[in-house]
Residue frames as qw, qx, qy, qz and C-alpha x, y, z in Angstrom:
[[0.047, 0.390, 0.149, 0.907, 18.94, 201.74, 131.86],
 [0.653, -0.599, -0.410, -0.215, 15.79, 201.49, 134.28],
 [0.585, -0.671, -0.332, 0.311, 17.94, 200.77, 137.14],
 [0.535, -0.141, -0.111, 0.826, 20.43, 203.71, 136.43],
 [0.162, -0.543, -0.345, -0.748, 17.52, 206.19, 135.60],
 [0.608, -0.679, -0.372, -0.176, 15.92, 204.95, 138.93],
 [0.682, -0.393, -0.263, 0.558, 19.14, 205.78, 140.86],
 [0.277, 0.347, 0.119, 0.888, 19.70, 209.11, 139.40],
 [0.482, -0.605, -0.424, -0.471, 15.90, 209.62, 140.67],
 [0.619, -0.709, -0.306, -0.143, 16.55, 209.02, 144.27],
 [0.294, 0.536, -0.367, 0.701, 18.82, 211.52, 146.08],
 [0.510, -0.561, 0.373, -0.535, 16.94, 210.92, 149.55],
 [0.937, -0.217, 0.275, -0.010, 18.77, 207.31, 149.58],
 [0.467, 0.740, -0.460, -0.151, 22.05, 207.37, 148.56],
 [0.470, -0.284, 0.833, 0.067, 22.92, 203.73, 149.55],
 [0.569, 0.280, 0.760, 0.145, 20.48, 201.98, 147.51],
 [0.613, 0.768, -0.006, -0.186, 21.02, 204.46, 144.84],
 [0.214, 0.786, -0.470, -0.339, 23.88, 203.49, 144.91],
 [0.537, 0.013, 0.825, -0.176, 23.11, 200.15, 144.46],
 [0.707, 0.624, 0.319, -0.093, 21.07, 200.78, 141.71],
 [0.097, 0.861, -0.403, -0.295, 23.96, 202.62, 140.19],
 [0.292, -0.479, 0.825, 0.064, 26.19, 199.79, 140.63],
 [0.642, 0.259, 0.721, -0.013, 23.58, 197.17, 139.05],
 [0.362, 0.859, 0.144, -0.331, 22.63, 199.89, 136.60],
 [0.029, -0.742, 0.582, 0.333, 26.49, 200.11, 135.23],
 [0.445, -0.148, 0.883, 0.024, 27.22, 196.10, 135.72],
 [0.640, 0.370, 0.665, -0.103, 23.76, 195.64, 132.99],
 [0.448, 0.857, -0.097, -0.236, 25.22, 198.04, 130.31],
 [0.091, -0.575, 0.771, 0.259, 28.13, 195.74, 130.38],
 [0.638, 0.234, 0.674, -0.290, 25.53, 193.29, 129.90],
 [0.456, 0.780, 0.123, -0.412, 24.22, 194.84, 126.72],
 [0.156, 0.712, -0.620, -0.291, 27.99, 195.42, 125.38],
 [0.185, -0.339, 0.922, 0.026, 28.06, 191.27, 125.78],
 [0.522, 0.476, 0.615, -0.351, 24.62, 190.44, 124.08],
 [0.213, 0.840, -0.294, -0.403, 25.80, 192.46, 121.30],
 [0.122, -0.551, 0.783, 0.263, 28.48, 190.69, 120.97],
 [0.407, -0.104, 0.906, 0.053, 27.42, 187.56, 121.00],
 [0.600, 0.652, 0.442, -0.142, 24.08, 188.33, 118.40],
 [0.220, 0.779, -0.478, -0.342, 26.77, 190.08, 116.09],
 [0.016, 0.404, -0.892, -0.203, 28.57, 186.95, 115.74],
 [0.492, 0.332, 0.804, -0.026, 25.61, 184.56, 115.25],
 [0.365, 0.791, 0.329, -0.365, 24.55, 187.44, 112.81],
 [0.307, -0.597, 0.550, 0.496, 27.62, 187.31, 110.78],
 [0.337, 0.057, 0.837, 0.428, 26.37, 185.14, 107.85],
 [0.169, 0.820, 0.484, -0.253, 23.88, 187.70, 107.03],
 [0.043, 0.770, -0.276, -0.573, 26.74, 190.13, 105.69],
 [0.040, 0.444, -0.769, -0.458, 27.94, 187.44, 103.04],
 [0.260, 0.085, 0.961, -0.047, 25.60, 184.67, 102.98],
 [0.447, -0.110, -0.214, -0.861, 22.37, 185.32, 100.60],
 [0.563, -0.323, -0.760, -0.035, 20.60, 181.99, 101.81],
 [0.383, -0.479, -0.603, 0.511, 21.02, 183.29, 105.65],
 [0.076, -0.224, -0.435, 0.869, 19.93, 186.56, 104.78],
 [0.414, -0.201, -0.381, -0.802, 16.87, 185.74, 103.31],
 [0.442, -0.365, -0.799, 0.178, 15.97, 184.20, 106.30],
 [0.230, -0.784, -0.318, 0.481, 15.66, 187.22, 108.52],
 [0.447, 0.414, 0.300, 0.734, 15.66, 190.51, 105.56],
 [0.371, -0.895, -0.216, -0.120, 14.30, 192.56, 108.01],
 [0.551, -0.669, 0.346, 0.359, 18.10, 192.65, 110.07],
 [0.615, -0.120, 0.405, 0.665, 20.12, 192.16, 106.90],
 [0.407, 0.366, 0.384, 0.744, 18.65, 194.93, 105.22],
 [0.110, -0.911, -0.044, -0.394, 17.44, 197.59, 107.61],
 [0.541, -0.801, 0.258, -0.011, 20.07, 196.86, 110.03],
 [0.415, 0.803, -0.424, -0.067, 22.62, 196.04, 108.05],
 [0.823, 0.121, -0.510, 0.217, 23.08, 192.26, 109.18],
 [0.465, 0.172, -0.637, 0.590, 24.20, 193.62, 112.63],
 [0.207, -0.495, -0.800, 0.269, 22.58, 194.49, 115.95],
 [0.079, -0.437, -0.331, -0.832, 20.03, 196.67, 116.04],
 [0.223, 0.015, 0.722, -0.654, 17.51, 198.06, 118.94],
 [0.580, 0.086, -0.179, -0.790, 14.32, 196.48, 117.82],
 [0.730, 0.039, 0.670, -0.131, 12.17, 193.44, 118.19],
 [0.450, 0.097, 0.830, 0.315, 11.61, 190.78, 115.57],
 [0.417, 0.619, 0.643, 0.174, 8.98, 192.94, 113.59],
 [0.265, 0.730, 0.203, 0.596, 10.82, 195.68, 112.99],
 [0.287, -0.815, -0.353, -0.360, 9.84, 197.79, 116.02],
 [0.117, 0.687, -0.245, 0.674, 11.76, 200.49, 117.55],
 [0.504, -0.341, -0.638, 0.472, 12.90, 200.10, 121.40],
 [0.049, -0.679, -0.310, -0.664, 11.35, 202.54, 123.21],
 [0.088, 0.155, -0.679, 0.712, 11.59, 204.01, 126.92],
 [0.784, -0.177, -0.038, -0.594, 7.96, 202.63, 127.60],
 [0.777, 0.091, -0.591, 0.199, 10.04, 199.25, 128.35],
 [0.239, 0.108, -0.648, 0.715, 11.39, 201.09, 131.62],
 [0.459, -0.650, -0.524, -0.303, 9.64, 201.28, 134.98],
 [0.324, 0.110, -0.396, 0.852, 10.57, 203.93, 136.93],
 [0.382, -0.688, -0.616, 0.019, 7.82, 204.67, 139.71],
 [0.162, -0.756, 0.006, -0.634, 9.36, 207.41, 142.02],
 [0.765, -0.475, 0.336, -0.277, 8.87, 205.15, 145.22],
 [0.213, -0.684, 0.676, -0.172, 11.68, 203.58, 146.01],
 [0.345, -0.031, 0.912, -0.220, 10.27, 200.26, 147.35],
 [0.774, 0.448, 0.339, -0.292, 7.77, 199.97, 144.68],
 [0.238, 0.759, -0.600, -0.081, 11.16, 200.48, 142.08],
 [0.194, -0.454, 0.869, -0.032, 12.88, 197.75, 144.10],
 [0.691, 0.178, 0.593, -0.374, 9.82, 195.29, 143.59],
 [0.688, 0.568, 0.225, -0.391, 9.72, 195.62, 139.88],
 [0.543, 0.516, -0.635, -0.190, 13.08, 195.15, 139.25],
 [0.422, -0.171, 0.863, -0.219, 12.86, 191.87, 141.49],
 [0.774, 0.303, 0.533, -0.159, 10.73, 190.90, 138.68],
 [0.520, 0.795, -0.212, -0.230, 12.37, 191.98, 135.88],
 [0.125, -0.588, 0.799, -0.017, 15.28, 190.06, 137.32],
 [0.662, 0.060, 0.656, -0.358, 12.98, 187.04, 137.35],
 [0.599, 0.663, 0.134, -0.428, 11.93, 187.60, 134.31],
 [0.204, 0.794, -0.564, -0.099, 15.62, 187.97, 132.37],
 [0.354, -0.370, 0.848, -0.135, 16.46, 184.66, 134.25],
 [0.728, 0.351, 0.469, -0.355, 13.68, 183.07, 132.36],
 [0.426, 0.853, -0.166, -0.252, 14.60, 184.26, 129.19],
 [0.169, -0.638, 0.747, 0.084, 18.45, 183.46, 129.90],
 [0.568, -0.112, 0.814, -0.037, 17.31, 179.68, 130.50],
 [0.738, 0.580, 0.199, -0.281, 14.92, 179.69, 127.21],
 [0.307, 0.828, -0.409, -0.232, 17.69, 180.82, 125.00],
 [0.370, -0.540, 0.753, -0.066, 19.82, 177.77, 126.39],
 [0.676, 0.133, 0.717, -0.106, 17.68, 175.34, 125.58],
 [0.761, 0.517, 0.351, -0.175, 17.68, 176.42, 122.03],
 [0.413, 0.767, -0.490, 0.028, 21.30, 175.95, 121.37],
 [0.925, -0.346, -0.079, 0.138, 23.46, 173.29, 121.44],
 [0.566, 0.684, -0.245, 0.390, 26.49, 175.89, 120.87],
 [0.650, -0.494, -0.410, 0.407, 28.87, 175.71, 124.23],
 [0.390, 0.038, -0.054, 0.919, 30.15, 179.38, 123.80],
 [0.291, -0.338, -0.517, -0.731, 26.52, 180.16, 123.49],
 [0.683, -0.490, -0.540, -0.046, 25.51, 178.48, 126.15],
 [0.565, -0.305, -0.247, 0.726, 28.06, 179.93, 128.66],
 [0.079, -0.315, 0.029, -0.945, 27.14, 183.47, 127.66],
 [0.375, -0.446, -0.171, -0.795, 23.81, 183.24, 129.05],
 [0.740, -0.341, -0.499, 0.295, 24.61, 180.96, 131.86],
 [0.401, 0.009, -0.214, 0.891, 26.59, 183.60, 132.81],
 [0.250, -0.391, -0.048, -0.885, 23.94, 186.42, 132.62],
 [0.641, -0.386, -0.661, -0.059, 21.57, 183.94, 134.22],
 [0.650, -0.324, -0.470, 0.501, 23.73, 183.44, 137.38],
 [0.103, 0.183, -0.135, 0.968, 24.40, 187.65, 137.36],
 [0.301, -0.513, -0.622, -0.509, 20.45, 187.59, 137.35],
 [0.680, -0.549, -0.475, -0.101, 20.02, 186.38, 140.71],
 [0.596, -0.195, -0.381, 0.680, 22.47, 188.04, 142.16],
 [0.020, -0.193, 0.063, -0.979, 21.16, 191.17, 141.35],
 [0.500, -0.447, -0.428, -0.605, 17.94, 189.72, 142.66],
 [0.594, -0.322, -0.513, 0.530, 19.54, 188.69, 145.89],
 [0.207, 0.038, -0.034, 0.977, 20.62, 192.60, 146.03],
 [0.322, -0.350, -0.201, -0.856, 17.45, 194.33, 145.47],
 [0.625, -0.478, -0.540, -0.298, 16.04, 192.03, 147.63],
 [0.536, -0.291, -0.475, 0.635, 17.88, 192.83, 150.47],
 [0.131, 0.097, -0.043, 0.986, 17.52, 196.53, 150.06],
 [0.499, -0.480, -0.403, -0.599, 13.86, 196.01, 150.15],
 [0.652, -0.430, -0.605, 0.153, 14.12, 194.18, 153.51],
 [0.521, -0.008, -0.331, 0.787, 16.26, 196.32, 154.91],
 [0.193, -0.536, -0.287, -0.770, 13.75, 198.95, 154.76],
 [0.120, -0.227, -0.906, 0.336, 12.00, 197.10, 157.51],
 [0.503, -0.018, 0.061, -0.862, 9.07, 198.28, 156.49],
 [0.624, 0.236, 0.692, -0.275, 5.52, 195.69, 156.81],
 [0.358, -0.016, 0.833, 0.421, 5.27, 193.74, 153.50],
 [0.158, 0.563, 0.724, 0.366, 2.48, 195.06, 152.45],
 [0.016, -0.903, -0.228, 0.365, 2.85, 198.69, 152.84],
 [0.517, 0.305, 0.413, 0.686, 3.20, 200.99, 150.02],
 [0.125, 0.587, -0.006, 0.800, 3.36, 204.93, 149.78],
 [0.110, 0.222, -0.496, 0.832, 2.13, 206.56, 152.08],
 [0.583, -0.234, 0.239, -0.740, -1.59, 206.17, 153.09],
 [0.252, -0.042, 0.946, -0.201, -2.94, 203.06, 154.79],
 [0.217, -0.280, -0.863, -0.362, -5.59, 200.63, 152.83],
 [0.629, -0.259, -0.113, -0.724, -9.16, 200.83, 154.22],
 [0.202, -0.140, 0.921, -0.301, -9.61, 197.96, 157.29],
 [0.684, 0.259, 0.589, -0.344, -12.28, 195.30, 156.90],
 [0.639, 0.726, 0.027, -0.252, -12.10, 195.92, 152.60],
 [0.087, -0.806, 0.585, -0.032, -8.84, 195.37, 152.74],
 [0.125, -0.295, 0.947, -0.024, -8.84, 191.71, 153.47],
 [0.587, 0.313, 0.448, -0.597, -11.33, 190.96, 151.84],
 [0.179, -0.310, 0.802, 0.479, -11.05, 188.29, 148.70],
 [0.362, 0.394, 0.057, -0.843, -13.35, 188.47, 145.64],
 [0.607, 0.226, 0.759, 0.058, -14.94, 185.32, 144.39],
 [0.403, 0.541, 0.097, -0.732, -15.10, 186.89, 141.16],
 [0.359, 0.309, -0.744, -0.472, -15.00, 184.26, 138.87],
 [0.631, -0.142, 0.703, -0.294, -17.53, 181.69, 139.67],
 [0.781, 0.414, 0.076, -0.461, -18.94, 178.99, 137.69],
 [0.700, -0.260, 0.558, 0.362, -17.22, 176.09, 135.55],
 [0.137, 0.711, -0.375, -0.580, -15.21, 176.43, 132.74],
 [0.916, 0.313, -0.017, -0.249, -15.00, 174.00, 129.58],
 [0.719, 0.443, -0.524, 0.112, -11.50, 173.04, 130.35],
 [0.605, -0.232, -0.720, 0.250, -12.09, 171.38, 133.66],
 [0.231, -0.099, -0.683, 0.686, -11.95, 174.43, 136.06],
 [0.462, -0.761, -0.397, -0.223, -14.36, 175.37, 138.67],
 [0.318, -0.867, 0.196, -0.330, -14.58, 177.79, 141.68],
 [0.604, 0.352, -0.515, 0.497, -10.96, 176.70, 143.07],
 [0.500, -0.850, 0.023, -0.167, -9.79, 177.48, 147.24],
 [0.777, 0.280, -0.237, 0.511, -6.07, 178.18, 148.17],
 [0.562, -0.424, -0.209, 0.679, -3.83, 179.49, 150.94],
 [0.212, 0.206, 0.174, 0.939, -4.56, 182.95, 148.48],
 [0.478, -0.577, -0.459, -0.477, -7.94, 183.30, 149.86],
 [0.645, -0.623, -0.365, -0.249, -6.87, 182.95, 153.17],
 [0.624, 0.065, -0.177, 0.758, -3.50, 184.19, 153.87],
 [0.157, 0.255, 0.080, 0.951, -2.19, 187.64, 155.24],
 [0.209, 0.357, 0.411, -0.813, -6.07, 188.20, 157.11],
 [0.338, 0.085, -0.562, -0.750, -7.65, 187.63, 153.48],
 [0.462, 0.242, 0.804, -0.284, -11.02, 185.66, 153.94],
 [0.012, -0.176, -0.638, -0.749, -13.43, 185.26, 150.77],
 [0.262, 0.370, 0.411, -0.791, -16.60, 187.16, 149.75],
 [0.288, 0.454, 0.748, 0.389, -19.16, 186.22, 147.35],
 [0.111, -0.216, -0.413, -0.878, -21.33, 188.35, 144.98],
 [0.471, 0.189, 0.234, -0.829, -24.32, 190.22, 146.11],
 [0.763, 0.109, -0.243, -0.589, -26.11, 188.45, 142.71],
 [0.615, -0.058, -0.776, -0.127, -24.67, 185.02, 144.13],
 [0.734, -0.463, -0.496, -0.037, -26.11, 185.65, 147.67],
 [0.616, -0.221, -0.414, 0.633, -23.32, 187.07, 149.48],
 [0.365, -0.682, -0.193, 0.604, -22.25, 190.56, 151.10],
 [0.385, 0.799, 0.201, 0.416, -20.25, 191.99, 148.55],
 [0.463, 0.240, -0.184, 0.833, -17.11, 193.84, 148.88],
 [0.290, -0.680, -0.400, 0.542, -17.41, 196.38, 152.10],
 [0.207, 0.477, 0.320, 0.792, -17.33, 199.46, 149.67],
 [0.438, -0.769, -0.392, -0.252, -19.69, 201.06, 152.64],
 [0.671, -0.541, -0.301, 0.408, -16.85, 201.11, 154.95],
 [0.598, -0.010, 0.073, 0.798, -14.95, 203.44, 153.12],
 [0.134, -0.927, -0.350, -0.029, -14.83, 206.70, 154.08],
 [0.339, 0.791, -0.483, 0.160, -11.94, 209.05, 152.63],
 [0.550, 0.476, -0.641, 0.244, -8.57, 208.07, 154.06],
 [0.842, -0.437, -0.314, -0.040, -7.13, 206.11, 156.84],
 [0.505, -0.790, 0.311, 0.156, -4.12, 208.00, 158.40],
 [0.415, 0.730, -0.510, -0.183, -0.41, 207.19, 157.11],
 [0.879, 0.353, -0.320, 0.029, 1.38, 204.38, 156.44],
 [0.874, -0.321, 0.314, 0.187, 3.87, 202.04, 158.44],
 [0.451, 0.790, -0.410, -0.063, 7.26, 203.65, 156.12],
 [0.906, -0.403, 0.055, 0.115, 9.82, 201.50, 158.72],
 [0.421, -0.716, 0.079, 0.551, 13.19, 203.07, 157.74],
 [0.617, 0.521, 0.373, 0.456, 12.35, 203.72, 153.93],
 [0.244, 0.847, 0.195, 0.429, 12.86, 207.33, 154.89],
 [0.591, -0.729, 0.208, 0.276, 15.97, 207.48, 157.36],
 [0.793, 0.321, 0.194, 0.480, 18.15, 206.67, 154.46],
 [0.292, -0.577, 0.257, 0.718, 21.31, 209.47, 153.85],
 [0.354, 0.820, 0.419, -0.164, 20.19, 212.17, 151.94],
 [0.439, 0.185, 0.105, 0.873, 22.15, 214.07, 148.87],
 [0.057, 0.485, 0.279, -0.827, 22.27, 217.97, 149.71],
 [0.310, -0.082, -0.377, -0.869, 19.76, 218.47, 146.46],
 [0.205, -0.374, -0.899, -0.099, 17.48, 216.40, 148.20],
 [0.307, -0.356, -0.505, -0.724, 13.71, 217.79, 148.23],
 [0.422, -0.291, -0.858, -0.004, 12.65, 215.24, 150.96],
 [0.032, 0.287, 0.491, -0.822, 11.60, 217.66, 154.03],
 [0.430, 0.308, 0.100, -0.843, 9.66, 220.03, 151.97],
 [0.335, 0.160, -0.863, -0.343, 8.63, 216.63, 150.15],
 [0.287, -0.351, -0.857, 0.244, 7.03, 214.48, 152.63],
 [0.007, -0.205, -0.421, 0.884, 5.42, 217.81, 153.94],
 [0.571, 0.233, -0.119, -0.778, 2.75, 217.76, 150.77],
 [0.519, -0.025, -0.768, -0.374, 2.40, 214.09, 150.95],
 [0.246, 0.006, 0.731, -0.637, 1.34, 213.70, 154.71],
 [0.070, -0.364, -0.884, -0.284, -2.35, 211.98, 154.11],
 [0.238, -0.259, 0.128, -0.927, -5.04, 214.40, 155.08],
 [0.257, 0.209, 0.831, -0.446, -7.90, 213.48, 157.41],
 [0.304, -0.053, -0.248, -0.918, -10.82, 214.00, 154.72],
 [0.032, 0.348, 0.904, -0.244, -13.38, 212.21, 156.64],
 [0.164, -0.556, -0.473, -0.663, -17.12, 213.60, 156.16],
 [0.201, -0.354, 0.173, -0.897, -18.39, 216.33, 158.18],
 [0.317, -0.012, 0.622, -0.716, -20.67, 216.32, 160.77],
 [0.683, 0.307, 0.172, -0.641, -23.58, 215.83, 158.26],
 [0.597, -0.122, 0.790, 0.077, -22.04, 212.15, 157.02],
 [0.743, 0.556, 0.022, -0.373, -22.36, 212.87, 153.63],
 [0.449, -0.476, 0.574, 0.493, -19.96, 211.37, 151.48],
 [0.339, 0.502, -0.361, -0.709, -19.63, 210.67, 147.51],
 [0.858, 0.164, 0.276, -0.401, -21.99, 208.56, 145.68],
 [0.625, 0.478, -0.603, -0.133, -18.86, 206.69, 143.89],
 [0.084, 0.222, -0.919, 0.314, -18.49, 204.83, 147.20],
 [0.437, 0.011, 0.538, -0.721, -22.10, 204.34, 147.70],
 [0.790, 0.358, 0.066, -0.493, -24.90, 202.45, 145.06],
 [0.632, 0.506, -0.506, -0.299, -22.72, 201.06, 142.48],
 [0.452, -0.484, 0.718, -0.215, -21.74, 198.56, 144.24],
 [0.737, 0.276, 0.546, -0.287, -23.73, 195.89, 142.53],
 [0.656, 0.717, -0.178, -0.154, -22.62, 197.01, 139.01],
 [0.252, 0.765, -0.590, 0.061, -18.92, 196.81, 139.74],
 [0.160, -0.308, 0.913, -0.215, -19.01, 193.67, 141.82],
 [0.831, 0.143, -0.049, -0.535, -21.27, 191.28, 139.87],
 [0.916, 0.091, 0.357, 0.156, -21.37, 187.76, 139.32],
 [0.121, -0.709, 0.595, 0.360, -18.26, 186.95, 136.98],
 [0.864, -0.138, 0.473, -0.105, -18.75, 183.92, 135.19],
 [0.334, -0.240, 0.719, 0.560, -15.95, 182.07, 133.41],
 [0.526, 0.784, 0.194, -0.267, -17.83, 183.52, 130.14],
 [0.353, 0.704, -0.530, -0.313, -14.64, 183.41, 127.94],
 [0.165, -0.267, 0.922, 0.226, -14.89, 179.57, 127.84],
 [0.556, 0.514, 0.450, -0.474, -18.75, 179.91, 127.35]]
């Protein structure tokens, strides 16, 4: 549902909506085969009193058959979907969600030793990654830089800038760690003001920085209801730099110190 909500959404790309379409269709056949397959493990629930006093929650509000709800009861709800608006932030989340599903898929395996069982979600599994192959291409294809998103550009110098904010040791062995995440991508690290350091460049910033590197998220073939002209026309980034008289607002200015204190691993304390 997500990915066929998100394809409905974007008429100023009708390839990779239809892409989503196409995944979007392919996972409601999913569904129809999940069904199945919890219907028929769920079968000894209609006749069996022993197997439905195991789970009286399904054999008596859901009548022993499948139902949309978790394990306590609780109503599926469209707070499960993640539908953003932006395209390439869309494509990202269902690359995880695909991840995610694939996880799941394997769990389930391991806790059957039924082979008809097993082969159902082997099967979704493998579908998993293909749709994660898919989305991932559509993202590339963009050719947009990896680390651009909507439309206005980060803040330079604050930007690459990595926040020691946990320091101190913890009671189950760890201490202040250093990894290829600290120093990847232009990232360098920055200690706390209260342990001595700089502190996050919060000074540098001074409204916005001009737009965004899109790379061909917005060449894409447009349906005729598309919006996009008179669209992109109210999202250009404005220059709001401070006047002449360099004032600017005090949410980028003092606090600094509050919001970027020490950290210490206090929840093993």
């Amino acid at each position: 549902m997500q990915y066929t909500i998100q394809g409905w959404n974007y008429v100023d790309d009708l390839a990779r909506r239809d892409l989503l379409l196409d995944i979007g269709t392919e996972e409601l056949s999913h569904l129809e085969v999940v069904g199945a397959l919890i219907r028929m493990h769920l079968k000894p629930l209609k006749t069996n009193r022993e197997a439905a006093e195991a789970d009286p929650l399904v054999t008596i509000a859901g009548g022993g058959g499948v139902a949309l709800c978790n394990a306590q009861g609780n109503a599926w709800t469209a707070d499960y979907l993640k539908i953003s608006g932006e395209l390439d932030v869309d494509l990202r989340s269902n690359i995880a969600a695909e991840a995610r599903a694939k996880i799941v898929y394997e769990r389930l395996i391991d806790h059957t030793e039924d082979p008809g069982t097993i082969d159902t979600p082997q099967f979704l599994m493998s579908r998993e990654i293909t749709h994660l192959k898919a989305f991932t291409a559509a993202l590339e294809s963009m050719e947009k830089p990896v680390f651009s998103i909507g439309f206005l550009k980060p803040t330079p110098g604050i930007v690459d800038e990595y926040f020691d904010a946990s320091t101190g040791d913890g009671s189950e062995g760890d201490t202040d760690m250093r990894g290829p995440w600290q120093t990847s991508f232009g990232l360098h690290p920055v200690e706390s003001e209260m342990n001595g350091g700089p502190g996050l460049s919060v000074d540098d910033i001074h409204g916005t920085e001009g737009q965004e590197d899109r790379g061909r998220q917005d060449s894409g073939q447009k349906a005729s209801s598309s919006p996009f002209a008179e669209a992109l026309s109210q999202t250009q980034p404005s220059t709001n730099k401070p006047g002449t008289n360099g004032q600017r607002s005090s949410a980028n200015g003092k606090s600094r110190t509050h919001a970027h204190g020490n950290k210490a691993k206090t929840a093993n304390a």
